[in-house]
Residue frames relative to the residue before (quaternion, step in Angstrom):
aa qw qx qy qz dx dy dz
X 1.0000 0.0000 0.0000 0.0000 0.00 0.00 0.00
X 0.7428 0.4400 -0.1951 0.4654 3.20 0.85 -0.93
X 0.5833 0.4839 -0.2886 0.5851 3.60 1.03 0.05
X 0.6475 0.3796 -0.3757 0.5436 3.62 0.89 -0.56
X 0.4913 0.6489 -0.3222 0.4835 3.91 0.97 -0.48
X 0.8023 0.3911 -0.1961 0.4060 3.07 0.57 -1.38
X 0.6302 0.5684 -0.3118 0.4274 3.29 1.10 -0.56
X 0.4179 0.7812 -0.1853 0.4251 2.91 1.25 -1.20
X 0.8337 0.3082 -0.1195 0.4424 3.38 0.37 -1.51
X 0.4187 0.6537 -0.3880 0.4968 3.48 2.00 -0.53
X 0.8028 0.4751 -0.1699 0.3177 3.13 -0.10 -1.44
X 0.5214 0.5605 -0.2796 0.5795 3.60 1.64 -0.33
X 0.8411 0.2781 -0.2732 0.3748 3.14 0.57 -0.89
X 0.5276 0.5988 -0.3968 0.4534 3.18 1.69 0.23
X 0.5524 0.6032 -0.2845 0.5001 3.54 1.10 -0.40
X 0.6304 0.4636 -0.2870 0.5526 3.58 1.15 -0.91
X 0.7730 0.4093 -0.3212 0.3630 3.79 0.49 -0.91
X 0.5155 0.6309 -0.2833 0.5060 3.26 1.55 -0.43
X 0.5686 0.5073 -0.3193 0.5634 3.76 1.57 -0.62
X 0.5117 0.7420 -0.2725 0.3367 3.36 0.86 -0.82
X 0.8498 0.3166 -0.0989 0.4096 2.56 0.32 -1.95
X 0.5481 0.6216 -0.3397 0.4446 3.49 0.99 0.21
X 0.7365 0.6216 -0.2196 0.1515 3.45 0.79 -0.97
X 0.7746 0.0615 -0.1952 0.5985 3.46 -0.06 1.33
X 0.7928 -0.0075 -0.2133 0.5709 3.53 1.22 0.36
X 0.5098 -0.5170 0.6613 0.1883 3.64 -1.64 0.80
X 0.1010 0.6631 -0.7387 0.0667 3.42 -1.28 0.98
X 0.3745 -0.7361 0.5632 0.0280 3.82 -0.91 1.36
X 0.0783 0.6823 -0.7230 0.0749 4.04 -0.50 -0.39
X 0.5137 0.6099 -0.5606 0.2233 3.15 -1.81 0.64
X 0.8374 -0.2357 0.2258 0.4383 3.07 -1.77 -0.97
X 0.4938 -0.6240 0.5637 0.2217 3.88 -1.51 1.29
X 0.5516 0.4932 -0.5353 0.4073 3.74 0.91 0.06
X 0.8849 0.3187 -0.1812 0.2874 3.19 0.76 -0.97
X 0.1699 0.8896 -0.3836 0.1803 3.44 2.10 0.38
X 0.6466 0.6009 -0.1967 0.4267 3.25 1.00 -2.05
X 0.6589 0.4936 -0.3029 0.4800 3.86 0.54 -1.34
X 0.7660 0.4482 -0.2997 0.3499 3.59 0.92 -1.66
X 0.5369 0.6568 -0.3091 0.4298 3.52 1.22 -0.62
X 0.6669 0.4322 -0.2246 0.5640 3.57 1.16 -0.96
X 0.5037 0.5326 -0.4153 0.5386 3.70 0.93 -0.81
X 0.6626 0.4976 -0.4181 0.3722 3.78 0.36 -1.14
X 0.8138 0.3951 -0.2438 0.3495 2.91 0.00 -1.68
X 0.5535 0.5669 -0.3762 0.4804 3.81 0.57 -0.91
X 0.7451 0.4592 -0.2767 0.3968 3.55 0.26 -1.06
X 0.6035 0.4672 -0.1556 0.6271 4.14 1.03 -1.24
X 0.6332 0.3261 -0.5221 0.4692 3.54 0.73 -0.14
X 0.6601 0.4591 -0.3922 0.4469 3.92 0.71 -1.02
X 0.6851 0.4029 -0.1403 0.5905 4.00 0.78 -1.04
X 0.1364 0.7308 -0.6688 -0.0021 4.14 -0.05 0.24
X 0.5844 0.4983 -0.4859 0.4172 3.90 0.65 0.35
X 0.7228 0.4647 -0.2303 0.4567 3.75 1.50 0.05
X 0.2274 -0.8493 0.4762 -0.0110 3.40 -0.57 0.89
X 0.0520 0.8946 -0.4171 0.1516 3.26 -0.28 1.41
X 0.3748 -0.7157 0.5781 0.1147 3.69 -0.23 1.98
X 0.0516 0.7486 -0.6600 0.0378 3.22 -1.35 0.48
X 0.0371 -0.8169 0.5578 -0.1419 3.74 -0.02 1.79
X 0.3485 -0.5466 0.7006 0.2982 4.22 -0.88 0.59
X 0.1409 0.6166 -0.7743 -0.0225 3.30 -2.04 -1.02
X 0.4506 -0.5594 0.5442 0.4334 3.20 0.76 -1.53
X 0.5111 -0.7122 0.3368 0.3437 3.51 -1.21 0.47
X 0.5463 0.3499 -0.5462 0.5299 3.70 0.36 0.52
X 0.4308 0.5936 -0.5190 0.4390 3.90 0.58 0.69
X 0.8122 0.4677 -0.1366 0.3208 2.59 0.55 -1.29
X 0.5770 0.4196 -0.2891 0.6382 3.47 1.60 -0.76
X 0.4615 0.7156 -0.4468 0.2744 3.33 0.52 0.39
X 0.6325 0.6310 0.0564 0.4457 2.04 1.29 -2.06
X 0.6419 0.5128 -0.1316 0.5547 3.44 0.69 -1.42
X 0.6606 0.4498 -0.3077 0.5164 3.93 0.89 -0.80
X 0.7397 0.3847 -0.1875 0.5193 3.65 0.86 -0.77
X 0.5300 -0.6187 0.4913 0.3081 3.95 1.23 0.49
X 0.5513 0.6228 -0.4243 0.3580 4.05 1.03 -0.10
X 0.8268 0.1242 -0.0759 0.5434 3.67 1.19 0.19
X 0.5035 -0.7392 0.3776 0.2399 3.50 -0.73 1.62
X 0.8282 0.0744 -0.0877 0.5486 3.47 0.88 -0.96
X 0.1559 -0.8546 0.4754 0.1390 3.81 -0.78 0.71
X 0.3152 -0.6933 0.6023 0.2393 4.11 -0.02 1.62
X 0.0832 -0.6332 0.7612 -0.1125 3.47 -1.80 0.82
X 0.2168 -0.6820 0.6845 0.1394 3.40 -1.01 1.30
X 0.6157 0.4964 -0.2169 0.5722 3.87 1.16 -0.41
X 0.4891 -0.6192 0.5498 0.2740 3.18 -1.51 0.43
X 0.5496 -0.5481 0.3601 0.5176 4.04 -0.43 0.94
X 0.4928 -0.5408 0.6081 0.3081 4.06 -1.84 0.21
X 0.6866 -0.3930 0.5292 0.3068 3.56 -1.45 0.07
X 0.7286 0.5069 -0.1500 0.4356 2.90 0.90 -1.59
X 0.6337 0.5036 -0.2004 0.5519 3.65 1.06 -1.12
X 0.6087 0.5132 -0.3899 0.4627 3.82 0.60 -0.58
X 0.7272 0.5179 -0.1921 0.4075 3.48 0.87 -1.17
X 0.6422 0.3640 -0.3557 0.5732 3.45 1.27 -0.26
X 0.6310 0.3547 -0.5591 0.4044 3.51 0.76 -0.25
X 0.6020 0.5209 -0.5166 0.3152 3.98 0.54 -0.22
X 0.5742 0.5307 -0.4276 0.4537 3.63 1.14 -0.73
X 0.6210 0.5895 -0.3030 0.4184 3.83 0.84 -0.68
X 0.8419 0.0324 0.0847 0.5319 3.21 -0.09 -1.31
X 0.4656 -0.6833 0.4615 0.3213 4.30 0.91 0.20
X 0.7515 0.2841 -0.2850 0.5228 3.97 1.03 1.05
X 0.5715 -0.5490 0.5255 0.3097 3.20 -1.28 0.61
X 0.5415 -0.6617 0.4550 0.2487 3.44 -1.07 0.92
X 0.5316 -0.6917 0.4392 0.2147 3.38 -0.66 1.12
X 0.0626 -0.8099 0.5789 0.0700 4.25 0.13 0.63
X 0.0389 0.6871 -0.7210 0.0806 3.44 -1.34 1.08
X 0.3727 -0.6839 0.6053 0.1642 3.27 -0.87 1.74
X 0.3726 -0.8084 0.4544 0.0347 3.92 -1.09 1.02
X 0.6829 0.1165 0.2738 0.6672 3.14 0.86 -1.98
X 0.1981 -0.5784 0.7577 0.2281 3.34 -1.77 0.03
X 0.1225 0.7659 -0.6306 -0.0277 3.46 -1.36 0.07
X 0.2387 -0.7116 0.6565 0.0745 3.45 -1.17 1.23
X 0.5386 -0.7142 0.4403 0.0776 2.76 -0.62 2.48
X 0.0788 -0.8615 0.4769 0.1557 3.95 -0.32 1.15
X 0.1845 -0.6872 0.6169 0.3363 3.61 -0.89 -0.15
X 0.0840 -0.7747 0.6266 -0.0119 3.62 -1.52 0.91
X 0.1608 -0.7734 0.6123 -0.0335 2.38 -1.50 1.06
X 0.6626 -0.4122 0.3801 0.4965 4.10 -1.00 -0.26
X 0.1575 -0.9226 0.3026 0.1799 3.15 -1.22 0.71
X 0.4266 0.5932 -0.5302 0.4301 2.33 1.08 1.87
X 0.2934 0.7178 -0.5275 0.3471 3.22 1.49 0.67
X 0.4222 -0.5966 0.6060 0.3139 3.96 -1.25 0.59
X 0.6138 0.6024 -0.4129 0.2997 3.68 0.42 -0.76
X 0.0458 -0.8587 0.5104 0.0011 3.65 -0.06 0.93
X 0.8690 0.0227 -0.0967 0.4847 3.50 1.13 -0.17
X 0.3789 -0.7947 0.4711 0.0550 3.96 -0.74 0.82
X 0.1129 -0.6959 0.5941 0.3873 3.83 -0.44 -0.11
X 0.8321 -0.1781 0.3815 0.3610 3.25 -1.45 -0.70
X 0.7045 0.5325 -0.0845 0.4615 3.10 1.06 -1.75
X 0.7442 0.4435 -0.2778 0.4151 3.40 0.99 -0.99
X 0.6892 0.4235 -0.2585 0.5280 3.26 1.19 -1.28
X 0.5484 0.6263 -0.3489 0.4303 3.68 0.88 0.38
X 0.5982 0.3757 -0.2697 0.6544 3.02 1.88 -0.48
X 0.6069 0.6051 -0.4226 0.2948 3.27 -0.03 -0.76
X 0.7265 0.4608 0.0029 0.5097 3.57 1.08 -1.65
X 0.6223 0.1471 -0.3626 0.6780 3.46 1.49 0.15
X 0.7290 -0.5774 0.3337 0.1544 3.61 0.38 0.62
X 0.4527 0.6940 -0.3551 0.4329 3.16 1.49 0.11
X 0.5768 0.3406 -0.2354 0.7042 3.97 1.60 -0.80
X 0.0213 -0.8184 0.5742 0.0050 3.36 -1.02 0.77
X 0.7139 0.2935 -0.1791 0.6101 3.61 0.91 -0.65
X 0.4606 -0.6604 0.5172 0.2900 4.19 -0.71 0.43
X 0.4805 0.5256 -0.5517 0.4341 4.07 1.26 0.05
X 0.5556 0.5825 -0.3861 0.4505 3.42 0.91 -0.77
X 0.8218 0.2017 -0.1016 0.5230 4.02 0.47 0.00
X 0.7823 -0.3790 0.1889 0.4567 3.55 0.82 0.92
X 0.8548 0.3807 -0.0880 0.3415 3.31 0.93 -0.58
X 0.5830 -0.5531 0.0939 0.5876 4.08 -0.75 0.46
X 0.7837 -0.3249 0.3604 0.3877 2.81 -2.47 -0.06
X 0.5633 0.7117 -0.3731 0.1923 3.80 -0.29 0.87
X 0.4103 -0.8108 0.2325 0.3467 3.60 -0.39 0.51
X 0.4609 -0.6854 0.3949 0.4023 3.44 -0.83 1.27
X 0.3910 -0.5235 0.7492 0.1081 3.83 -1.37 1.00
X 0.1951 -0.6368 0.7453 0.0317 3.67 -1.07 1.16
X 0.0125 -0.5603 0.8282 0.0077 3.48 -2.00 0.47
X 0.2280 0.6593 -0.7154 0.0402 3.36 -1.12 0.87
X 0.8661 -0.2954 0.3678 0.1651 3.06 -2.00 0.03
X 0.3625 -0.6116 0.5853 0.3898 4.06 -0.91 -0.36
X 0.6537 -0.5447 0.3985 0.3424 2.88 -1.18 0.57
X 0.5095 0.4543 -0.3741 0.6278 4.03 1.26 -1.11
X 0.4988 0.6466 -0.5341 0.2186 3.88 -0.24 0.56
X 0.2532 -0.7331 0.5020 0.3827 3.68 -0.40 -0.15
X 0.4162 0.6769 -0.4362 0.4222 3.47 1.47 -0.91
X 0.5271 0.6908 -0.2033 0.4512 3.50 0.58 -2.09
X 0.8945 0.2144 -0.1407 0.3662 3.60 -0.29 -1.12
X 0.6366 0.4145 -0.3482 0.5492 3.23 1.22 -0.51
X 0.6499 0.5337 -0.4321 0.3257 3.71 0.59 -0.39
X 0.6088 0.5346 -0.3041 0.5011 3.48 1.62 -0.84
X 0.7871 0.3677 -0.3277 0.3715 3.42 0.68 -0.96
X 0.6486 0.3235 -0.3137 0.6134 4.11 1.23 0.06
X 0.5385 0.6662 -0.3737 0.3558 3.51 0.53 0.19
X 0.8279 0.2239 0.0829 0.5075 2.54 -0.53 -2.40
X 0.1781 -0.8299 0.3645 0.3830 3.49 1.73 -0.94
X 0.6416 -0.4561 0.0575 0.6141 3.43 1.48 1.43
X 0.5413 0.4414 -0.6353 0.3293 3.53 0.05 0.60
X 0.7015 -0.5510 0.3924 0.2244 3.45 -1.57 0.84
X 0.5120 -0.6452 0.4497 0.3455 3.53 -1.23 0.63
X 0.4110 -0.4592 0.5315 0.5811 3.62 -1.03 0.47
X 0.7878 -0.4511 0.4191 -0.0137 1.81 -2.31 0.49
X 0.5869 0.4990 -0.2190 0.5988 3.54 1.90 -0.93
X 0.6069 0.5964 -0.5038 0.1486 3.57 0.99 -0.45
X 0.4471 -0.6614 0.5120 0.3171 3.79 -1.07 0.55
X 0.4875 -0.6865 0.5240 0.1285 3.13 -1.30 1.29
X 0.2127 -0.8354 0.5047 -0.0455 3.75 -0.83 0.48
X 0.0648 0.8969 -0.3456 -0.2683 3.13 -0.30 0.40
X 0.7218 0.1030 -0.3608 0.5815 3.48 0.83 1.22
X 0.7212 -0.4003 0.3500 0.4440 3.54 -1.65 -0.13
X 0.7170 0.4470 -0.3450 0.4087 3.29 0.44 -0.79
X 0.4981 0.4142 -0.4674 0.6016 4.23 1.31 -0.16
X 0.6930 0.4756 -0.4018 0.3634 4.12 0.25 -0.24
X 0.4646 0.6114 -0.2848 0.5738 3.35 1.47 -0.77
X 0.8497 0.2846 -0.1135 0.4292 3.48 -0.25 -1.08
X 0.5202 0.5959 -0.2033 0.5770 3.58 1.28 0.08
X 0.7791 0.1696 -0.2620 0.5437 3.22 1.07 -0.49
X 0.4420 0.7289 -0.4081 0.3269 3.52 1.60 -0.18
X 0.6084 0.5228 -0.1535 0.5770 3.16 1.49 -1.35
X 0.9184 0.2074 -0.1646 0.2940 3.70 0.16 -0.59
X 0.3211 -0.8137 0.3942 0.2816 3.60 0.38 1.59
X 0.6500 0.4252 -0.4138 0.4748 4.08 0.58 -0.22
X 0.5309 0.7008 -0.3498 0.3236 4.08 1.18 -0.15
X 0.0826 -0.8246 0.5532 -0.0849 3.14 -1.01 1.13
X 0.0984 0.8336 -0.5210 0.1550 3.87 -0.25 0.99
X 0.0325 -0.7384 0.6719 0.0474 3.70 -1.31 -0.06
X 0.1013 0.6979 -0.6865 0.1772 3.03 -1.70 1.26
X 0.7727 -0.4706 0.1142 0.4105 3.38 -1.16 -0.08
X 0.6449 -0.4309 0.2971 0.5569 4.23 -0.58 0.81
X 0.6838 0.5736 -0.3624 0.2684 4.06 0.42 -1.09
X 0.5673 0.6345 -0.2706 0.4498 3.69 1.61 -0.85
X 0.6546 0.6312 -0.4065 0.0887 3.58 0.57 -0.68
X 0.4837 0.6577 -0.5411 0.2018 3.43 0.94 0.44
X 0.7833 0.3385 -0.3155 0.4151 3.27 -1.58 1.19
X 0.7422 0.0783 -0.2341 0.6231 3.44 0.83 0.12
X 0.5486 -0.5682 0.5388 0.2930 4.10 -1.30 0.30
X 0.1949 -0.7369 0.6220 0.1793 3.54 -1.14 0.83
X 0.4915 -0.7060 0.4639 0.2117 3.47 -0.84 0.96
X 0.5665 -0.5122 0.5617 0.3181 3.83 -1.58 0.10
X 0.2013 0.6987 -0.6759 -0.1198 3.42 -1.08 0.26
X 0.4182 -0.6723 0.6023 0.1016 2.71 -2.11 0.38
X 0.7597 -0.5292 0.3470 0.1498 3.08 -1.14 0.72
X 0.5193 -0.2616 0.1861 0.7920 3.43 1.95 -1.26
X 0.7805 -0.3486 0.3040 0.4205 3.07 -1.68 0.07
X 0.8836 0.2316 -0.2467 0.3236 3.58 0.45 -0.43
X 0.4024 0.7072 -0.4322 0.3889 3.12 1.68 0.23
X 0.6804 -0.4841 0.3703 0.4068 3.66 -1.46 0.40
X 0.3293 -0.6952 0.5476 0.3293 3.83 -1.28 0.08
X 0.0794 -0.8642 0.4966 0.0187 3.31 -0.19 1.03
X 0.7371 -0.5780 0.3184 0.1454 3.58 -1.01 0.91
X 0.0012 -0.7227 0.5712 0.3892 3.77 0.03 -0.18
X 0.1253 0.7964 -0.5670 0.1691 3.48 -1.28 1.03
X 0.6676 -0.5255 0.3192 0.4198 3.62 -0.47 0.61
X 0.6563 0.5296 -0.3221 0.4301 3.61 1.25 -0.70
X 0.6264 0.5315 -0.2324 0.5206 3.34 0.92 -1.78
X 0.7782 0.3842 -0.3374 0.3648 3.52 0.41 -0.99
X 0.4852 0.5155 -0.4792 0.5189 4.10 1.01 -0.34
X 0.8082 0.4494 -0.2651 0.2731 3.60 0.25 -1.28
X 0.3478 -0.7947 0.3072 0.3913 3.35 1.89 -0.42
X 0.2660 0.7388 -0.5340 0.3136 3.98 1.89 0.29
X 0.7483 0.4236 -0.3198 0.3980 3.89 0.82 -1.03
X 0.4832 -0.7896 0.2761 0.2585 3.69 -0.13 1.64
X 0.6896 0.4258 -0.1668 0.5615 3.72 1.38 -0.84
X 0.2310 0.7977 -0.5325 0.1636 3.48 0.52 0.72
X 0.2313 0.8061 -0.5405 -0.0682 4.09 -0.73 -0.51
X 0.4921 -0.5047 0.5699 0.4223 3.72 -1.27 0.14
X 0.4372 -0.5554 0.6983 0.1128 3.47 -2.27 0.60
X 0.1032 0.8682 -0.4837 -0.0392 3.62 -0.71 0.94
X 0.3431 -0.6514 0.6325 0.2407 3.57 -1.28 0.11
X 0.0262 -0.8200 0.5695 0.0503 3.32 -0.84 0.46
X 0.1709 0.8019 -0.5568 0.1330 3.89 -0.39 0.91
X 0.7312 -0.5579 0.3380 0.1994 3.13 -1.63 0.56
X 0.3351 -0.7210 0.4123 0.4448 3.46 0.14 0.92
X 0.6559 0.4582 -0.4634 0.3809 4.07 0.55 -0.52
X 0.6881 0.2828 -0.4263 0.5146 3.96 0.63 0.04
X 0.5225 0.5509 -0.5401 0.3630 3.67 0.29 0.01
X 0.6711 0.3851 -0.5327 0.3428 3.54 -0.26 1.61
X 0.6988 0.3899 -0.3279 0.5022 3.82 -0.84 -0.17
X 0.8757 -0.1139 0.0044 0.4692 3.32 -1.04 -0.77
X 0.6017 0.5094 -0.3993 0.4681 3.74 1.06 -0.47
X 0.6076 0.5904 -0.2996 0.4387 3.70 0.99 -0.56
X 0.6524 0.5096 -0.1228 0.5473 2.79 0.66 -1.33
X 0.7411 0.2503 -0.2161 0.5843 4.27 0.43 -0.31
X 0.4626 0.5535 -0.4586 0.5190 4.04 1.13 0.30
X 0.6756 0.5048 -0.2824 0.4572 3.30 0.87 -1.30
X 0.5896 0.6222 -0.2788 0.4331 3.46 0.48 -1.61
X 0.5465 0.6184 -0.3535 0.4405 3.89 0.93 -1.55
X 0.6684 0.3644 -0.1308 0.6351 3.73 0.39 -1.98
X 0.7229 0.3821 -0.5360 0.2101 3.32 -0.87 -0.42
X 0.4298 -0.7958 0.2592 0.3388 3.77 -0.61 0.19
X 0.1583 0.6663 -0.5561 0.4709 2.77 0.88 1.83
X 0.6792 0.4905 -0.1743 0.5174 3.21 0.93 -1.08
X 0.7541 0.4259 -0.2146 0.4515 3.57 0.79 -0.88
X 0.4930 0.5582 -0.4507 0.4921 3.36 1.12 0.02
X 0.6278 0.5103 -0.3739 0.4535 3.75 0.93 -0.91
X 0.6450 0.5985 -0.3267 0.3449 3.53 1.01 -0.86
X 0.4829 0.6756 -0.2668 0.4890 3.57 1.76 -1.28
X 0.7622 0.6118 -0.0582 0.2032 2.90 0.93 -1.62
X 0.5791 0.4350 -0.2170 0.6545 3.30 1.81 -1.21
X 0.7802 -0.3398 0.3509 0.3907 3.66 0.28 -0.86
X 0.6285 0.5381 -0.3020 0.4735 3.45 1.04 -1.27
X 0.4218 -0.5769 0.6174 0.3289 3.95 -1.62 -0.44
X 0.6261 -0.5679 0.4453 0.2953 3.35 -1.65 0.92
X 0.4207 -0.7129 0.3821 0.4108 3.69 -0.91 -0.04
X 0.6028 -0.5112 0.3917 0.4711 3.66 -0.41 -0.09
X 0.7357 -0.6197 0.1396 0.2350 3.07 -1.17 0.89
X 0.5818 0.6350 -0.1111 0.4959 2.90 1.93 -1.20
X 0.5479 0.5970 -0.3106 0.4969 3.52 1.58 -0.17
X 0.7997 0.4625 -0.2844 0.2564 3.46 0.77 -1.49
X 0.5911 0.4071 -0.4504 0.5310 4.38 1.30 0.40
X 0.6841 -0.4943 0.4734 0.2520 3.16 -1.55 0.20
């Protein structure tokens, strides 16, 4: 009895600090794909609402569920869908399953220089390349030179979802250069004509994102708002927010909505990424 009691009172006062941390201002944390979109979300929103105040910090998305586990951040971006594992610490934290709101779509791109010739990849190839098994670009259409990798941190969601539909869990080589967001992969490969990287569609200024295919004999298909509704573009995924169900009202409610509504999706058009479908944008 006394232990249920006691908990009891835990969980109250965790619910109360979690109110807290919300009050008179919104503070995000998470994934670096989606930083750029959240930064616009901010500002667009505080311009219509100037009585609200909204922080916007990257890290990456297992930052962010950190974050979100430890009550240090109202909403948490996620290029990845939350872990088993991560749900369970937010129940040990706060006594509920994190509340998930799909945001954005985005057809995961791969990039390269643009003056590389290589204009399109399958699955298979860029699976090798990135586990190291392709090493020179003659080996895929293109000159005699070695391919320069740029990947991600490991606390990435980008990172985890590229390994786990990609590489389909085998491990980056070993030579591949770490980063620590899209926009250092972006500009890394802008600079380096033998460089090859991938992150979310919104990053592509300065270097060219390539076609992929499906297999070697399948069409190369574009990443584009079409290809990516219809699912034909192979690296596709949903954009998420993730928040405690005990701050998900007043002003955080109220700017979740705003996010879906297509006010909010126009900003999404806007950075680069694709709106969600309608059936996504209510609770």
């Amino acid at each position: 009895m006394k232990t249920a009691f006691t908990r009891s009172l835990w969980l109250a006062a965790a619910t109360l600090a979690a109110g807290a941390l919300n009050a008179g201002n919104i503070t995000v944390k998470g994934s670096d794909t989606l930083v750029i979109l959240a930064q616009k979300w901010a500002e667009v929103y505080m311009g219509k609402n100037p009585g609200t105040k909204i922080q916007v910090t990257g890290g990456g998305t297992g930052t962010g569920f950190a974050a979100l586990q430890n009550q240090q951040t109202d909403l948490c971006n996620a290029s990845r869908p939350i872990r088993a594992k991560e749900i369970e610490t937010c129940i040990k934290a706060f006594g509920k399953r994190p509340r998930e709101y799909k945001v954005a779509l985005d057809g995961l791109s791969v990039y390269v220089h643009e003056s590389n010739p290589v204009a399109e990849l399958s699955l298979e190839q860029i699976e090798g390349i990135f586990a190291g098994k392709i090493k020179n670009w003659k080996e895929v259409g293109g000159a005699d030179a070695p391919i320069i990798l740029y990947s991600r941190e490991n606390s990435s969601g980008t990172y985890e979802f590229f390994k786990e539909h990609v590489l389909k869990g085998k491990d980056f080589a070993a030579n591949a250069q770490t980063m620590p967001g899209t926009a250092a992969v972006l500009q890394s490969v802008a600079k380096e004509k033998n460089g090859i990287g991938y992150g979310g569609a919104a990053y592509g200024a300065g270097a060219k994102h390539l076609k992929v295919k499906k297999n070697a004999t399948a069409e190369a298909i574009e990443p584009s708002e079409a290809t990516v509704l219809d699912g034909s573009y192979p690296i596709w995924r949903y954009l998420y927010v993730y928040v405690n169900p005990a701050v998900d009202k007043g002003e955080v409610a109220a700017y979740l909505n705003w996010i879906r509504s297509d006010d909010g999706q126009k900003v999404v058009k806007d950075i680069g990424y694709f709106p969600i479908q309608p059936q996504f944008r209510t609770k």
